[in-house]
BAVO-906328 format. One record per residue (C-alpha): residue in one letter; x, y negated, z negated. Coordinates in Angstrom, 1 decimal, padded with zeros to 4 digits, always signed. Layout:
// residues N
SITE zavo   east  north     up
SITE    A      X      Y      Z
...
// end
This chain:
// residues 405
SITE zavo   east  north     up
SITE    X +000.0 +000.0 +000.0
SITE    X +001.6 -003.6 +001.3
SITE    X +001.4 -005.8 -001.6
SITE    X +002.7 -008.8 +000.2
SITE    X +000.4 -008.9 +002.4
SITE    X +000.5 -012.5 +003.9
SITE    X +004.1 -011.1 +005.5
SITE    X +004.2 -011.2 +008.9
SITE    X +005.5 -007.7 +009.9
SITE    X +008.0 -009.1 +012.9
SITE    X +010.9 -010.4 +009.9
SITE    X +013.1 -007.9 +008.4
SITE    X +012.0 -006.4 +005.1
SITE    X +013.4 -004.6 +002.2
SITE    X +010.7 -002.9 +000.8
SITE    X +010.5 -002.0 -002.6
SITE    X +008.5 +001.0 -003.8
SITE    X +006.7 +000.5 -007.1
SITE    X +006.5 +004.5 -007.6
SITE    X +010.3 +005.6 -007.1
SITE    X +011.2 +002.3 -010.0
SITE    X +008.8 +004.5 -012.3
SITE    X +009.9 +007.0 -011.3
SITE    X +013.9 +006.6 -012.5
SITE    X +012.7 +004.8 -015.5
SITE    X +010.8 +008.3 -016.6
SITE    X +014.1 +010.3 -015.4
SITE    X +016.3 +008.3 -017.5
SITE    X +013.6 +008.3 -020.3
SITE    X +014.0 +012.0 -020.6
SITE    X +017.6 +011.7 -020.7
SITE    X +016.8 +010.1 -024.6
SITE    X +016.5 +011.0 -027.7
SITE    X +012.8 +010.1 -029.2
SITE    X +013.7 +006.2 -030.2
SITE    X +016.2 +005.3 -027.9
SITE    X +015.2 +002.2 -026.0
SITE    X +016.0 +001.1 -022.4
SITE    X +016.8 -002.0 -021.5
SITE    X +016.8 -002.8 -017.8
SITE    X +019.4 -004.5 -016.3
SITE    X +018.0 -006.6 -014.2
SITE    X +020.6 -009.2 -013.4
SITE    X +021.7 -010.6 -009.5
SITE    X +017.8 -010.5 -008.8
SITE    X +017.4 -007.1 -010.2
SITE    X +020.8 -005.9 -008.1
SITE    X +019.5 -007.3 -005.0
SITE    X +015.8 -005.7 -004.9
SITE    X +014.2 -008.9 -006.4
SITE    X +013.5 -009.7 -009.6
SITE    X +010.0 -011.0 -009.8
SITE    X +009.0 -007.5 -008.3
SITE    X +011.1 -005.7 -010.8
SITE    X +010.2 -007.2 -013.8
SITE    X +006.3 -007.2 -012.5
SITE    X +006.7 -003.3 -011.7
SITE    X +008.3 -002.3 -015.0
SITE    X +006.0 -004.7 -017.5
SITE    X +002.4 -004.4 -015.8
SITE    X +002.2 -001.3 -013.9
SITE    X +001.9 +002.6 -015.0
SITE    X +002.5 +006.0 -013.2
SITE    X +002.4 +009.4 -014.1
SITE    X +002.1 +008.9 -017.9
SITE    X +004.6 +006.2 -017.5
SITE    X +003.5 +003.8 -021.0
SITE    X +003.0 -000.2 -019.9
SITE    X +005.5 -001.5 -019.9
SITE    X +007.8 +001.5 -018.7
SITE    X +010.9 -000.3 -020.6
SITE    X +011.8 -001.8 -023.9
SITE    X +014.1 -005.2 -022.9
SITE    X +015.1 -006.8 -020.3
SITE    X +019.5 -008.0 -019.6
SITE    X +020.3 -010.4 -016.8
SITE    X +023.7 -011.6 -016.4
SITE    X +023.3 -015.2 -016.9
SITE    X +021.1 -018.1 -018.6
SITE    X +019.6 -019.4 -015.3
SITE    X +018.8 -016.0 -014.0
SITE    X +017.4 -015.1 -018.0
SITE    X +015.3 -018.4 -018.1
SITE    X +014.2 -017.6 -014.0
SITE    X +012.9 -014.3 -014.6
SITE    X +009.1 -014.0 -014.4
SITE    X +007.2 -014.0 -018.4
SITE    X +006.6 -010.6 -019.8
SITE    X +006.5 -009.4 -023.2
SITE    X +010.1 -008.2 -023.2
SITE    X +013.0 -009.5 -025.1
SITE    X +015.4 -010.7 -022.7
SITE    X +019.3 -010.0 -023.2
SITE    X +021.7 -012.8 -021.6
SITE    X +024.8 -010.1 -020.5
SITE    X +027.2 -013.3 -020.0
SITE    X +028.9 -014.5 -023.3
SITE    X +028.5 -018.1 -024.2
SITE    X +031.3 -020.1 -024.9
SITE    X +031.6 -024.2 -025.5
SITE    X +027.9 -025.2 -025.3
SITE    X +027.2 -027.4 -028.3
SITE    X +029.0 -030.7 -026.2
SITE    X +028.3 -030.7 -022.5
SITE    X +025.7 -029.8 -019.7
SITE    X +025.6 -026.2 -021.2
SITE    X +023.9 -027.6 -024.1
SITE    X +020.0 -028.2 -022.2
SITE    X +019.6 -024.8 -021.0
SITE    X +021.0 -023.2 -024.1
SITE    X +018.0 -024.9 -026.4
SITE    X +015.5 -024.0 -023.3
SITE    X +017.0 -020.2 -023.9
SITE    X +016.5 -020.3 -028.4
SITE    X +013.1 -022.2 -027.3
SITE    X +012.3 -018.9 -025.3
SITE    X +013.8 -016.2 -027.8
SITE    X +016.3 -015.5 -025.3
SITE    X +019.0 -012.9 -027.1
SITE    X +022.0 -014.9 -026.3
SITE    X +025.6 -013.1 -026.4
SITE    X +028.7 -014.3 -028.1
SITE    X +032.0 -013.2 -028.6
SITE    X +033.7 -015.2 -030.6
SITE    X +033.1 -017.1 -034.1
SITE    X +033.0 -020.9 -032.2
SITE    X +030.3 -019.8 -029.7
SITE    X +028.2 -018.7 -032.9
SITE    X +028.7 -021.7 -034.7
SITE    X +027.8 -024.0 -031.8
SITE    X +024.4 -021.8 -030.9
SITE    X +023.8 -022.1 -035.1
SITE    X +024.1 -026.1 -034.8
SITE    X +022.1 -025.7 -031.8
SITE    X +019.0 -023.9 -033.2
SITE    X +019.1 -025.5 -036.6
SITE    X +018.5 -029.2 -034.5
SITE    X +015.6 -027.1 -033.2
SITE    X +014.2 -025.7 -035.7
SITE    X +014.4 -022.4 -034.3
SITE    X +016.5 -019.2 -034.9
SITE    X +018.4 -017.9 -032.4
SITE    X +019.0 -014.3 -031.5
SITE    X +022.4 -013.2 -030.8
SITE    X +024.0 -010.1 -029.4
SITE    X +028.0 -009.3 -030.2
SITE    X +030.0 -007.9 -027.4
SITE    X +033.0 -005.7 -028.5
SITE    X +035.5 -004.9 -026.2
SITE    X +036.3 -001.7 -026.9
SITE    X +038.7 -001.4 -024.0
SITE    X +037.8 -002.7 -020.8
SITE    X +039.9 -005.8 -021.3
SITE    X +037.2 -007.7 -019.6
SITE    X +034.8 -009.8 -022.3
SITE    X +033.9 -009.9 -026.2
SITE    X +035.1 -009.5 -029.1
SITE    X +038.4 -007.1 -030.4
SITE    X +037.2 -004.9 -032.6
SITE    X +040.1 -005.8 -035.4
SITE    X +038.0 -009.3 -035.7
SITE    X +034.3 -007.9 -035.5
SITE    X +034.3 -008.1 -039.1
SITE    X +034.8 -011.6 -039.7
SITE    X +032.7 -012.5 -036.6
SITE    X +029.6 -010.7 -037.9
SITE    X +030.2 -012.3 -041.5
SITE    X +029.9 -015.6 -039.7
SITE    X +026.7 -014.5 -038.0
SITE    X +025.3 -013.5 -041.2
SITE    X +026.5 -017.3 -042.9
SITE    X +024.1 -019.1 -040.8
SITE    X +020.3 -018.9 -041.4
SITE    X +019.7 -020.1 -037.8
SITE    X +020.6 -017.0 -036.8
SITE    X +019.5 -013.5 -036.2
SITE    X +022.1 -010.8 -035.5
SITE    X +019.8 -008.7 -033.1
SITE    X +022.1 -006.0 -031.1
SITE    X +025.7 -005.4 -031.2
SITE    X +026.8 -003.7 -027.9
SITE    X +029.8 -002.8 -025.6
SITE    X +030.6 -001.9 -021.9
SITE    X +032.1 +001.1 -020.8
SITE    X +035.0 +001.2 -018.1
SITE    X +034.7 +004.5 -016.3
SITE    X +031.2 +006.2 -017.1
SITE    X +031.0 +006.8 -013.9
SITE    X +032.5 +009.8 -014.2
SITE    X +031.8 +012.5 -016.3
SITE    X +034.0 +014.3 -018.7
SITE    X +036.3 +011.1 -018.9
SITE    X +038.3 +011.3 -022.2
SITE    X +039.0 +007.4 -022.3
SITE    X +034.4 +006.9 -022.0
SITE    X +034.7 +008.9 -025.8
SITE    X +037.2 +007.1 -026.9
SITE    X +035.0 +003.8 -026.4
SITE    X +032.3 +005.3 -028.0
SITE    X +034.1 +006.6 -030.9
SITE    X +035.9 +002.7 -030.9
SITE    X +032.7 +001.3 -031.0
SITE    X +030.7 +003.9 -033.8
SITE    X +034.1 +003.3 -036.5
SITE    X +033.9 -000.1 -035.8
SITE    X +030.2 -000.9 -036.6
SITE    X +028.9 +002.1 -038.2
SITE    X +029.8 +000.6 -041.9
SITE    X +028.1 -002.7 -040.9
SITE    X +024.8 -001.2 -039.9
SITE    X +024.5 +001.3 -042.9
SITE    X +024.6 -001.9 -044.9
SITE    X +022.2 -003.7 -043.3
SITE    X +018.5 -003.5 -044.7
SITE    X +017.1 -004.2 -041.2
SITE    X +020.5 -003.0 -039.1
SITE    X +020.9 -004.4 -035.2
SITE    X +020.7 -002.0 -032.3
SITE    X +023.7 -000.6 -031.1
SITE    X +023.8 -000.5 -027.4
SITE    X +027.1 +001.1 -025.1
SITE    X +025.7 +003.4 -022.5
SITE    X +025.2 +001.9 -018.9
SITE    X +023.7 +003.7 -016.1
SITE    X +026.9 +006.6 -016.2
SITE    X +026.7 +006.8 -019.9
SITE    X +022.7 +007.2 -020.0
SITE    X +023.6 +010.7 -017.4
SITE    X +026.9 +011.8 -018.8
SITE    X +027.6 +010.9 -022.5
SITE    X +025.0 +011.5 -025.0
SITE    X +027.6 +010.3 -027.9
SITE    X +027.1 +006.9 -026.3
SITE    X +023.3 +006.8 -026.2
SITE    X +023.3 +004.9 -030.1
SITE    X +019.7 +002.7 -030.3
SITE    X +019.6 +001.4 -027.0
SITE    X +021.3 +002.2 -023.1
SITE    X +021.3 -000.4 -020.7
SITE    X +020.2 +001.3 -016.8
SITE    X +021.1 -000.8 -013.8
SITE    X +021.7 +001.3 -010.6
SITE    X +020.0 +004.1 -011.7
SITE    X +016.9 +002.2 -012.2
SITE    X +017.0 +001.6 -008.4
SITE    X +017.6 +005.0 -007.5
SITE    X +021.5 +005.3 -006.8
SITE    X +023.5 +008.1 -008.9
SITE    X +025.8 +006.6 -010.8
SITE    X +028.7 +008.6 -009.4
SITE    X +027.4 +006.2 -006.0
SITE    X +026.8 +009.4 -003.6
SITE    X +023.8 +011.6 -003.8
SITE    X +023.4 +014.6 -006.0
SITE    X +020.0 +016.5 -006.4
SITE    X +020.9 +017.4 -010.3
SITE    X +019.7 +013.7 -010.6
SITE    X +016.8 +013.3 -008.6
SITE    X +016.5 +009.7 -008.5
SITE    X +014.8 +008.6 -005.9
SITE    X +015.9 +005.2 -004.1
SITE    X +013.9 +002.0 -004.2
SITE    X +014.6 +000.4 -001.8
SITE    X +014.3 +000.6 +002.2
SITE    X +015.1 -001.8 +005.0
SITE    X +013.1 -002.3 +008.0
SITE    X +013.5 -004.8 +010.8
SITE    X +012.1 -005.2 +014.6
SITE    X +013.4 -004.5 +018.3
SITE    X +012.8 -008.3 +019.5
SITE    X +014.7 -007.5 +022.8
SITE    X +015.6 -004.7 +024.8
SITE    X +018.2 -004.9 +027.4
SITE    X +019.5 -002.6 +030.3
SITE    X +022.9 -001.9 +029.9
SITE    X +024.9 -000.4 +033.2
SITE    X +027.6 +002.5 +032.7
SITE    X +031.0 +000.1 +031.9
SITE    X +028.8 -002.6 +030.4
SITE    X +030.3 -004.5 +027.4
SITE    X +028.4 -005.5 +024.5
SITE    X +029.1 -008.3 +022.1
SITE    X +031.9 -010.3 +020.6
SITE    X +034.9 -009.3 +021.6
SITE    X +033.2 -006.5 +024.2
SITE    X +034.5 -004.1 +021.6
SITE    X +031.6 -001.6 +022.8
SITE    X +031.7 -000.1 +026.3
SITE    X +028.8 +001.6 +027.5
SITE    X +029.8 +005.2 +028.6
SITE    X +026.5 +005.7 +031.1
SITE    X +023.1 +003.5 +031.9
SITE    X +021.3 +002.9 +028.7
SITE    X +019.1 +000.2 +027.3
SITE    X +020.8 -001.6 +024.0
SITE    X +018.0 -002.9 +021.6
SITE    X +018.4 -006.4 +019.7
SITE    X +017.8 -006.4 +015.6
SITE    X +017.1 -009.4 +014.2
SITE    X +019.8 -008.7 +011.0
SITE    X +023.6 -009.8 +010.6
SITE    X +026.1 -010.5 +008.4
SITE    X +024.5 -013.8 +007.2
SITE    X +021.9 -011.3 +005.7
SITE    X +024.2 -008.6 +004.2
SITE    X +024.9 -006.1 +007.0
SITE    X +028.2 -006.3 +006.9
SITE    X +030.9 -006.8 +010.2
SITE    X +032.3 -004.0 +009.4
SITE    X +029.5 -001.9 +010.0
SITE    X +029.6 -002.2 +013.8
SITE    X +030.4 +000.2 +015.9
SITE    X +030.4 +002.5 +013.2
SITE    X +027.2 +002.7 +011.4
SITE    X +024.0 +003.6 +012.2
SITE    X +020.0 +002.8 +012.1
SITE    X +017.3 +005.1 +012.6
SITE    X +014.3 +004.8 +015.8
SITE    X +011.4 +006.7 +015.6
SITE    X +012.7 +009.4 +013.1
SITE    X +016.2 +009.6 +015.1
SITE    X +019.9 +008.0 +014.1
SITE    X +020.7 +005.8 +016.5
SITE    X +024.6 +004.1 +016.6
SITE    X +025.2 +000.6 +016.2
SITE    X +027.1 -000.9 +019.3
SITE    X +029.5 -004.2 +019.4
SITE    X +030.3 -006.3 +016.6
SITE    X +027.2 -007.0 +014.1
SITE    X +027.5 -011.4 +014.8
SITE    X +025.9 -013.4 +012.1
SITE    X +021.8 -012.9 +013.0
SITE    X +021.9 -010.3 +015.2
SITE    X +022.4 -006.6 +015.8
SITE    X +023.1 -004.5 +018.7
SITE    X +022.0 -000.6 +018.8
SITE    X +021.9 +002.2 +021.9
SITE    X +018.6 +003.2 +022.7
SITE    X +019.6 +006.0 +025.3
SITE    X +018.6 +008.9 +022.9
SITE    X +015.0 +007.2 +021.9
SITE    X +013.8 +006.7 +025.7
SITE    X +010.2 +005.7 +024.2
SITE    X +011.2 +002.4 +022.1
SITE    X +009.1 -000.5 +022.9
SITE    X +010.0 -004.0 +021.6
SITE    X +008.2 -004.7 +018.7
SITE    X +009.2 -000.9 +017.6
SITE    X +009.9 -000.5 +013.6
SITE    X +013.9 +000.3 +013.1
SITE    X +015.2 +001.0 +009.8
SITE    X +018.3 -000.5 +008.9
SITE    X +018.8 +000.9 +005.9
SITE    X +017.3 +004.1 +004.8
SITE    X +015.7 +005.2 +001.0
SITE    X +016.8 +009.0 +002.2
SITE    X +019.9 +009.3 +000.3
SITE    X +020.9 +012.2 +003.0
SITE    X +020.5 +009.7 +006.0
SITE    X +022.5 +008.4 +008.5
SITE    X +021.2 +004.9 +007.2
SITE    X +021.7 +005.9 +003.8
SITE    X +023.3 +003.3 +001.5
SITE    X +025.3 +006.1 +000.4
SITE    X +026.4 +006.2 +004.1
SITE    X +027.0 +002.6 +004.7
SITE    X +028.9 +002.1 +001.7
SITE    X +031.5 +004.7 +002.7
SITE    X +032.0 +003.5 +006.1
SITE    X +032.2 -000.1 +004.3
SITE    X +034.6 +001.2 +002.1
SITE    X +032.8 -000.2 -000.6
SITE    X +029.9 +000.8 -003.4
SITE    X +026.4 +000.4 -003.0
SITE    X +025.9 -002.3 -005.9
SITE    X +027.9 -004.5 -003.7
SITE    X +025.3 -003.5 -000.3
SITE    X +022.7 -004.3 -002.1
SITE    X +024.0 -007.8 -003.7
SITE    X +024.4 -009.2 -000.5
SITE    X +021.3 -008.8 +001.1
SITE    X +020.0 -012.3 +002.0
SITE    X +017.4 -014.4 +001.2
SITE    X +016.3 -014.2 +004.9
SITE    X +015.1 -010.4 +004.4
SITE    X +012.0 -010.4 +002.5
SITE    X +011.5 -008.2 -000.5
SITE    X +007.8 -006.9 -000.5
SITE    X +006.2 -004.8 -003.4
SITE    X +004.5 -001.4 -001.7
SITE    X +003.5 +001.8 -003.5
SITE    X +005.4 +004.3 -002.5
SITE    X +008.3 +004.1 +000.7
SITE    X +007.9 +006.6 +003.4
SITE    X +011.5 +008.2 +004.1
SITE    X +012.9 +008.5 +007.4
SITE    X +014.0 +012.2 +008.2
SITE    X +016.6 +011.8 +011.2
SITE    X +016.6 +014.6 +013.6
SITE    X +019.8 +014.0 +014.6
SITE    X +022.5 +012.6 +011.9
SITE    X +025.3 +013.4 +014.4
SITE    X +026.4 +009.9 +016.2
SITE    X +028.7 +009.2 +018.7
SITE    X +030.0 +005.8 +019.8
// end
């Protein structure tokens, strides 16, 4: 069912499949002990899939015996994308730790955040004081997350100064110490001795605190690798992000995991051109056709996140078949052989990228040949494709995966 329905159907699309985000969110609920909450990491408009359908999806809709709302928080990775996000009922995690905001422009959207019970993440024992000075002019308390590094190297606190950070927490009444948490380097492969080692970090170092406390903070480490491999690193709360959108967290498909992907890109043929044996196609005429063929035009470039890279190399799929992408992909526009799909018509549905993980279109596929991972595919689709809310995605089944440039 199109829930955008005012779209006109000749733009490219990423359509995003209401059922398949429920989906993952009951697979990775099963992965949990009774308790354990999930908070979805919505951040870079939901990883590229868009946030206002994300957020709308997760908070308001059920399926399956899926409870309403299917998750317990929400993270994105900065104030303006926390204070952008549609309303729900959800406490909001801000992932990005705040540093120098009680003098300066930082200061306005900081007070908008404690004025919206943002939970706002700090790292250090300045940061806390200036949210506390912050709050207290506003009469409001502020709720703060602690990041530990606990051996990334990346952000937060070192655990050898936790202590004295979370006694300066505690010293101010304007705020409320609502989640410690940490990130973990290499989840994203199981059995990795250096993932324990964080979590056993992390469990010495607050364990003591939260016994302590008469209403303890949640204790959150496990990201999308950690929710599938590492139990030990589950604690109060896990934090999905690519496995909410239906990528394995190892980034290639594995049917142990059956998440199903959320996401699938479709665009039109606007042109179709004959192309005679020895004719060149594109910048650089880095395609040659081989024989007499037609080459169809797609209306998606590198301006809208398929990369450069992907020409002559990847593929999209006609009418159920994998069809190779011919000549350079320039900034709008796409070039494809139709000399396999004899029936295509301009105006014909192609899909450019695929929510069949075993597709030629896959973006498990594309991110190979990109030499990259699909957080980074999705991320860079463009404002230009439209993201539109539908039920459930049909998946392409190529007949022929095998592609020859």
């Amino acid at each position: 069912m199109n829930m955008d329905v005012n779209h006109p159907h000749h733009e490219p699309r990423l359509h995003i499949s209401r059922d398949a985000l429920l989906h993952n969110a009951r697979l990775i609920r099963r992965q949990l002990a009774p308790g354990t909450k999930i908070c979805a990491v919505v951040k870079a408009n939901a990883y590229g899939h868009g946030a206002d359908i994300v957020v709308d999806t997760l908070c308001n809709f059920a399926c399956d015996g899926i409870p309403t709302p299917a998750v317990d928080m929400l993270a994105a990775g900065s104030l303006g994308e926390a204070m952008a996000l549609p309303e729900s009922s959800l406490p909001v995690l801000v992932l990005r730790t705040v540093e120098n905001v009680y003098i300066g422009p930082a200061r306005a959207i900081i007070e908008q955040a404690i004025q919206s019970n943002r939970i706002l993440t700090v790292g250090t024992g300045s940061a806390a004081d200036d949210i506390a000075r912050i709050a207290m002019s506003l009469h409001r308390r502020a709720m703060i997350h602690v990041m530990i590094d606990s051996g990334m190297t990346r952000c937060g606190c070192d655990i050898a100064h936790l202590p004295q950070l979370l006694e300066r927490i505690e010293s101010h009444s304007s705020l409320k110490l609502f989640s410690i948490g940490t990130h973990l380097a290499t989840s994203d492969a199981a059995d990795d001795d250096f993932v324990i080692e964080q979590a056993a970090r992390f469990r010495n170092a607050t364990s003591d605190f939260v016994a302590k406390s008469t209403r303890g903070p949640l204790r959150t480490v496990a990201n999308s690798g950690g929710v599938f491999f590492y139990p030990q690193a589950h604690f109060d709360l896990v934090r999905p992000g690519i496995s909410l959108y239906g990528i394995d967290p190892t980034c290639g498909p594995n049917m142990q995991r059956p998440l199903q992907p959320v996401a699938k890109w479709t665009a039109p043929i606007i042109s179709i051109l004959n192309a005679p044996a020895g004719a060149t196609i594109g910048y650089g005429r880095t395609w040659k056709s081989p024989r007499d063929t037609r080459v169809g035009l797609v209306p998606v470039g590198y301006a809208d996140g398929y990369l450069r890279c992907l020409g002559n190399r990847a593929s999209m799929i006609v009418h159920g078949q994998a069809v190779p992408v011919v000549g350079r992909v320039s900034m709008d526009l796409t070039t494809i052989d139709l000399h396999d799909v004899p029936a295509t018509q301009v105006g014909d549905e192609v899909t450019v990228m695929d929510n069949d993980p075993m597709s030629a279109a896959s973006i498990y596929a594309l991110a190979e040949i990109a030499e990259t991972i699909p957080y980074e595919l999705f991320t860079r689709i463009g404002p230009r494709v439209k993201r539109m809310a539908v039920q459930r995605v049909a998946t392409e089944s190529a007949e022929n995966t095998e592609i020859k440039h």
